[in-house]
N, C-alpha and C positions, 0 to 999 in steps of 0.2 A: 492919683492912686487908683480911682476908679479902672482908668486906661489900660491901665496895668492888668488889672484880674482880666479886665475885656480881653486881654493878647492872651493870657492865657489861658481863656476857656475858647478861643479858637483854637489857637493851637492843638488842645486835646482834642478837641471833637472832630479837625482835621485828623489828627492822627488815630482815630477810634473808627474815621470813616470808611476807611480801606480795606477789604472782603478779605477775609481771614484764608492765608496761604493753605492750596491743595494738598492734597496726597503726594503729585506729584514734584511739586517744586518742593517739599520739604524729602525727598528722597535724593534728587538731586543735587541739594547742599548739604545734606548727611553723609551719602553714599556713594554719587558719582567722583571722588577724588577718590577713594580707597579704592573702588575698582578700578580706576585708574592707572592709580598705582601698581596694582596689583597685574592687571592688564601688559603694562610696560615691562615691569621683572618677567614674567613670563615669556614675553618675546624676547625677551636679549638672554634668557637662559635658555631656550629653543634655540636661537640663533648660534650658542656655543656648541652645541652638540650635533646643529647638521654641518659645522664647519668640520667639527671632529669627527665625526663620519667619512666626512671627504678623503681626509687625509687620509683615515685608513681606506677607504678604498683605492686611494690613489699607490699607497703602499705595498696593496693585493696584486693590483694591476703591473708595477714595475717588478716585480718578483723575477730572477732571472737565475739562469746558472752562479754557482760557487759563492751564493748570498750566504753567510750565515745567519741564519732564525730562530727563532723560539717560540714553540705553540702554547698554548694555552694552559695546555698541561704540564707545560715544563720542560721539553723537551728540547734539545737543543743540538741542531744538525745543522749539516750544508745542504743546499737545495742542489740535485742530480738531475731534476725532469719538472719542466710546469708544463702542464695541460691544463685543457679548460677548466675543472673543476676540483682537479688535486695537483698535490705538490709532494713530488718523492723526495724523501729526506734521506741522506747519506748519518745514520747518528754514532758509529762506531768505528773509524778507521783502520784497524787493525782485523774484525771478523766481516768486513764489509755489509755489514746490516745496514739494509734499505727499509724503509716504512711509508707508506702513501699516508697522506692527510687530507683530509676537506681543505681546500682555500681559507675556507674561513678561519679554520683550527690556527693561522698562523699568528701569533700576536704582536712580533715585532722583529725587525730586522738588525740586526746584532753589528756584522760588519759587512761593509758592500764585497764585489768579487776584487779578486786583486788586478784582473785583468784590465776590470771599467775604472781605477785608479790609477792606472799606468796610460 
């Protein structure tokens, strides 16, 4: 019986022996997984939007004659003229109304020309 108590007043005073954990290691098993976490969603929702970026610029860039588009505003014509930085929009076919846009005004491309599907 005696034995016994003997195991287990080592045992505590092994385990009482041990320098009480820092500042830092108790931040580390608190906090470095939540940042972690947090860390990781940030890049893969980063990574979703310079992909989508892409696309529209790659969208900007293919821009050609008799595309139909739609600006931002709503507006919804054939593309007449791309130049470097605007894009003449054909939007009324009957009073033949032209209108220049910023590039960037355009929002999305509606139907290709019938020309690049033939």
């Amino acid at each position: 019986m005696i034995f016994l108590y003997d195991l287990l007043a080592q045992a505590t005073t092994q385990a009482t022996s041990q320098p009480a954990p820092s500042g830092i290691e108790i931040f580390l098993k608190q906090w470095f997984p939540l940042i972690l976490i947090v860390g990781v969603f940030w890049f893969l929702m980063s990574r979703g939007r310079s992909k989508e970026r892409q696309k529209y610029e790659q969208m900007l860039n293919s821009l050609k004659r008799n595309d139909r588009v739609q600006t931002i505003g709503g507006i919804i014509g054939t593309v007449v003229d791309v130049r470097e930085g605007e894009v003449v929009l054909k939007v009324d076919e009957g009073s033949n109304v032209k209108m220049r846009f910023n590039r960037s005004a355009i929002k999305d491309v509606l139907a290709e020309s019938a020309e690049g599907n033939a």
